[in-house]
N, C-alpha and C positions, 0 to 999 in steps of 0.2 A: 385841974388847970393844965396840966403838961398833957392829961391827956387830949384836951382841947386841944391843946396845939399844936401835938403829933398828929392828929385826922386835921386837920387845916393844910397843915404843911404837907400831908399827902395829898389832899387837894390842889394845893399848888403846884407841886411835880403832874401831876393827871394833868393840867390846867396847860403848864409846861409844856409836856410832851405831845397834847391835841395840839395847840396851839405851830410846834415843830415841824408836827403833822400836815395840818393846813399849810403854813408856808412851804414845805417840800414839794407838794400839790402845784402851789400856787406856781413855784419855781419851775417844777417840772413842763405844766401850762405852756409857760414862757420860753421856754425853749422848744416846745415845738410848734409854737409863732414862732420864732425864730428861722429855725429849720424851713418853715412852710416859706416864708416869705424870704429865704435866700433864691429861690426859682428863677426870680424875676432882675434880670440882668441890670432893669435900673431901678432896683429896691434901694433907695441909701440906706435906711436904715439895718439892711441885712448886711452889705458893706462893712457901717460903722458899727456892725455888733449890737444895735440901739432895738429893741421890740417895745411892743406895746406892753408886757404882761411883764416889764423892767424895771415898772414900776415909773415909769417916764410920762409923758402923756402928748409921745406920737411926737415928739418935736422932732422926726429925721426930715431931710427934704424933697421936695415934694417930685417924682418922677416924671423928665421929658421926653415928650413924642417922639420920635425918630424922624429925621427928613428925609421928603420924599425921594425917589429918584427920577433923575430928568428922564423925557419920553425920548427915548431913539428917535433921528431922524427919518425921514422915507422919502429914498430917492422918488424923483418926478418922472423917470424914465419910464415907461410902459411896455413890457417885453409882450410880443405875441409869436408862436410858432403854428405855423399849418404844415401838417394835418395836427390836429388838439392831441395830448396826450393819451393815449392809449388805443389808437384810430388801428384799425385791420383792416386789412386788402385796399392797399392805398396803392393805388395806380404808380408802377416809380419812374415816367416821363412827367416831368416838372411838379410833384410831389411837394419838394420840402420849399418852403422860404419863412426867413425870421428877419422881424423887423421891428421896429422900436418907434413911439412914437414919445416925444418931451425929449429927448436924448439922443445919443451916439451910440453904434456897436462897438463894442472895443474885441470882443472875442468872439469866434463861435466854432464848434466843431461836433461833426454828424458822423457818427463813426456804425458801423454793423458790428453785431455780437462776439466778430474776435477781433477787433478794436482796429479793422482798417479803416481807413479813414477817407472821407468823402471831399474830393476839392469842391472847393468852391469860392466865391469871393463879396468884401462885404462892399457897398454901393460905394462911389466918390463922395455920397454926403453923408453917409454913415446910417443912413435909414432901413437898412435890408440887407440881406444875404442871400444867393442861390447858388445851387451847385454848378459846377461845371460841367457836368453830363448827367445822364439813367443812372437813377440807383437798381441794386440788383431784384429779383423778384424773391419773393417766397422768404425775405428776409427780414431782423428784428433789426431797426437802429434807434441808437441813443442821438439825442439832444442836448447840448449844453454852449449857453449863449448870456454873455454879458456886454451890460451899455453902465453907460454914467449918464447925467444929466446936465444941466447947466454951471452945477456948482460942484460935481467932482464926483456925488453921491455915485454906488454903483449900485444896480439892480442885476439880476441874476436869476434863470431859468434853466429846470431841465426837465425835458420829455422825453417820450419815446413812441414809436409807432411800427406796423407790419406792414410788409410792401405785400400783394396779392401772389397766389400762385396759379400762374394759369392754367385756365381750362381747355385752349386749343394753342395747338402751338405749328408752324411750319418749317419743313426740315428743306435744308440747301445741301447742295454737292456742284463739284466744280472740278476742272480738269487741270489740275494741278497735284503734282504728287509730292508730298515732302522729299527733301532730297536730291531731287530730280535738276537735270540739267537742260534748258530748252533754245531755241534757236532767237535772235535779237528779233524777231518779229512775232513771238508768244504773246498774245492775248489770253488772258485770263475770263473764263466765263463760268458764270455763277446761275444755275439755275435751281427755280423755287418749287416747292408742291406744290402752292397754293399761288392764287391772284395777289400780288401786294398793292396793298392803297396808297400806305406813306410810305414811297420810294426815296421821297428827300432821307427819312431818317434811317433808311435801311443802306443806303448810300453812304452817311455819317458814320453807320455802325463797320463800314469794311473798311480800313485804312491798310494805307500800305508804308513799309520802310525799306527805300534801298540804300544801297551803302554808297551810292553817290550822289545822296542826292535828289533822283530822278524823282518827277511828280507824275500819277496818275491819276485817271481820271473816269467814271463810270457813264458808261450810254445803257440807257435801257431799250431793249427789242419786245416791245410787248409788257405784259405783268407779273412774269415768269421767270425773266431773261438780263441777269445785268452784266454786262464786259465791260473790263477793265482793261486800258492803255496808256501809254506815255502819248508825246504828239511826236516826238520821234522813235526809231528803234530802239531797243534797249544796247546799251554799251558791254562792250564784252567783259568779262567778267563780274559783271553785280550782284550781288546776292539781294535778294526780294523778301522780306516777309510780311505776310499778310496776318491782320488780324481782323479777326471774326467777329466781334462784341454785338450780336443780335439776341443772346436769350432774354435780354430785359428790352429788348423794342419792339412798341406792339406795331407791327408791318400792316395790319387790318386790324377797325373794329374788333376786339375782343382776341386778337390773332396774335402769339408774339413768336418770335423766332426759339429755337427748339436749343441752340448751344453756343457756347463760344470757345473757340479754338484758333492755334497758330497754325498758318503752314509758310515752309519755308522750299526757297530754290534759287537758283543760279544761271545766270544767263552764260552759255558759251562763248567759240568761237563765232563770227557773224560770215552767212552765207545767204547772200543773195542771189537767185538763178532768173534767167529770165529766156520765157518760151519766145522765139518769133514765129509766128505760125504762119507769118508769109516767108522767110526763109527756112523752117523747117528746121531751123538751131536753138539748142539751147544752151545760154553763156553762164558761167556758173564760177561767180566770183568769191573771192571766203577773202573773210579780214583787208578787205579793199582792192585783193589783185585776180586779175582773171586765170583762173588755173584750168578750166578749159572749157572747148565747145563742142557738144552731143547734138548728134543728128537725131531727130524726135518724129514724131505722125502724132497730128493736133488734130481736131475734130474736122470733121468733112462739113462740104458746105450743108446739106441738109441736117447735120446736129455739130453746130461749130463750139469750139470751146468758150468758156467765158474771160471775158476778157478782164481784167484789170490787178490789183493785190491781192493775193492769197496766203494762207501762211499753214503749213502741216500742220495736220493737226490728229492724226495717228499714223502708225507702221504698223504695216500687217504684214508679214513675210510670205505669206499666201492669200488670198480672198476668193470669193466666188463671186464674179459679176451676173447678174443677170438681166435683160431689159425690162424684164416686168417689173422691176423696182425702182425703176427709171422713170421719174414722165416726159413727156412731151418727145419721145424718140420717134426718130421717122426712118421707116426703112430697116431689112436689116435686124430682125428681131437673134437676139444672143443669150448663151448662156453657159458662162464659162466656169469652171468650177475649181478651177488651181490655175490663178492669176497669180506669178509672184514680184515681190519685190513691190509691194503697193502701200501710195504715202497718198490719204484721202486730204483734198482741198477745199471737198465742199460736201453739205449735208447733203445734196441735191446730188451728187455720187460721182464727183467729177476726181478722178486719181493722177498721178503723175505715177507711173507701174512698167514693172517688164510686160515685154510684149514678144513670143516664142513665135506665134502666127504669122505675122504679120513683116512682111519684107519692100516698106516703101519710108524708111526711116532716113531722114536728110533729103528725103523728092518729091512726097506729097502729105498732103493731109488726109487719113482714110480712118480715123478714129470716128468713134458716135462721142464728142468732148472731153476725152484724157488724151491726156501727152503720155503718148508712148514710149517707151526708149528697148534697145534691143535687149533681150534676153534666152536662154534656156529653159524648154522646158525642164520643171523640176525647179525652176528656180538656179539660177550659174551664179556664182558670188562672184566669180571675174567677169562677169556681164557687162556690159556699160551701164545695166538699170542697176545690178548687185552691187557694181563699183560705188553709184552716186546711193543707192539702199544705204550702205552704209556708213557712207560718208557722212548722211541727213541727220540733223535734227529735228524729233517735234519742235515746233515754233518757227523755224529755218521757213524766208519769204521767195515762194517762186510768184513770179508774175509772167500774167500771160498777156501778149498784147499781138496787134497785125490781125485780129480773127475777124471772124465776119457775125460773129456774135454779138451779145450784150455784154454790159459792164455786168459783172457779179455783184448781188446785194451785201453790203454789209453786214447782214446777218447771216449769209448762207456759210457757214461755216466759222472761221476766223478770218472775216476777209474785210473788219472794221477799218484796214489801213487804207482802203476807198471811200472813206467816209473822211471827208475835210475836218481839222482840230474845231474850227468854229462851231461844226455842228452836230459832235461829237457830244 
């Protein structure tokens, strides 16, 4: 009997300890349900500790959706920029404009790759923007341009695009020297390689600043030829500078100007002279008063000089005249090869110069069209020509009048101040 119930009773510990077995199982189970179902940020039952394998039966509560989130609004404003983002060889005369349509610009700014900045201005109704002048060529610029719309929204854009680099370009030079000091009747002329087409914008591209003020203004001679003037003399002492802004204006079809550059100068003392070539004087007035009058020889009646405004426009302390580079002379063919003391008036070779030959100065006129004035040969710097040589300025206004000439063109040298301000 006892031993009956010693093997029973081992049976029930065996019985026991499976039993132990299974439930640690079962517990182990449960916990990692547990574990698994902590992931889930709205598990309550991993919260409240509660699993399925807890012996419970799932009573946690039951997990809510999340809500949604509202959708951004989207302004009504409509941004467009021309030229489109990423455009190359974009022409840079009237190039860029942004405009908005549903909306207002409230910003915009066009800047080049070291972040200068391009004026320009946004419409009185707020619909567009353009610059205020040529952007430059061969360059990268940024875009960046904001509007709102009826209700406040803002919209916002940014591009970029390449201006072109050109393939032909025309180069200028003009008779002005930085530095330089010139007579109140200096005319500035400007001449081109090439034929220009749009002279208006080649016009716009040369501006000028003087220091008091003064306005000038450009006559073109041809397609080649632009001068620049006040409608009066220049005032003594001005300083003038000129700016150049032509490398981004296309002057021709496909053509753009070749640089941009300053140059700077100073108007002097003002000296007026004036030939009478029926008296054979000439009065020679500086800063308003007559400081004196030179006996001259003006052109003879078969090559009379030309009559009207003239203005130096080189010194040459010697020249070589000769008739063959003259036209229209009559009589009297010359060729003199140390002329000195000579201040050229006209392209067409008319000089106001010493004269060593020649002995009819204050009595007649026996020149072939320059005003002579007495000299040595070799040139005399106490001359009456070496005296007024050096007294001159380039720019300095002689005028010739009384001859039996024509009036000189406005183009034949610097001699625009015979040409009326209206039709200049």
């Amino acid at each position: 009997m006892q031993a009956v119930q010693a093997a029973a009773a081992a049976r029930g510990i065996r019985a026991t300890r499976t039993t132990a077995r299974r439930a640690a199982v079962a517990l182990l189970a449960g916990g990692v349900l547990v574990l698994a179902s902590g992931c889930g940020p709205d598990d309550t039952s991993a919260k409240t500790g509660n699993a399925a394998g807890s012996g419970g039966s799932g009573g946690g509560a039951a997990a809510s959706a999340p809500a949604a989130a509202p959708s951004p609004k989207v302004s009504a404003a409509q941004l467009t920029v021309s030229p489109s983002d990423g455009s190359q060889n974009v022409a840079p005369s009237g190039a860029v404009k942004v405009s908005v349509a549903n909306g207002k610009l409230t910003q915009v700014s066009v800047a080049d790759k070291d972040g200068n900045a391009i004026q320009g201005a946004i419409a009185p109704d707020g619909s567009s923007w353009t610059p205020s002048g040529a952007l430059a060529v061969g360059m990268l610029y940024k875009v960046s341009a904001q509007a709102v719309d009826a209700t406040g929204l803002q919209a916002a854009v940014n591009s970029s695009f390449t201006t072109l680099t050109p393939g032909k370009t025309v180069s200028s030079n003009d008779n002005v020297s930085t530095g330089a000091t010139y007579g109140v009747g200096m005319i500035v002329s400007v001449n081109f390689s090439k034929a220009i087409k749009n002279k208006d914008a080649v016009v716009q591209g040369i501006t000028f600043d003087a220091s008091d003020g003064t306005q000038v203004k450009g006559h073109w001679f041809g397609d080649t030829r632009l001068d620049f003037r006040p409608q009066q003399y220049w005032k003594s002492g001005t300083k003038v500078t000129i700016h150049f802004k032509l490398k981004s204006v296309e002057v021709s079809p496909g053509v753009y100007g070749s640089a941009d550059r300053d140059e700077s100068f100073t108007i002097g003392r003002s000296q007026i002279s004036t030939a009478d070539a029926a008296s054979d004087q000439m009065t020679v007035v500086r800063d308003g008063q007559t400081v004196e009058t030179l006996p001259i020889s003006a052109g003879n009646d078969q090559n009379p000089s030309w009559n009207g405004t003239m203005t130096i426009e080189s010194k040459e302390l010697v020249t070589r005249m000769n008739s063959a580079t003259v036209s229209n002379v009559v009589g009297g063919e010359y060729d003199v090869p140390d002329v000195p003391h000579a201040m050229r008036l006209t392209d067409s070779g008319t000089y106001v110069h010493g004269n060593y030959w020649g002995t009819t100065f204050g009595k007649s006129n026996a020149s072939h069209g320059c005003v002579g004035l007495q000299d040595g040969k070799g040139g005399d710097a106490n001359s009456v020509a070496g005296k007024f040589y050096t007294a001159s300025l380039v720019g300095d206004v002689v005028i010739i009048k009384n001859s039996k000439g024509k009036t000189v063109s406005p183009s034949n040298g610097l001699s625009g101040w015979t040409l009326p301000w209206g039709s200049w």
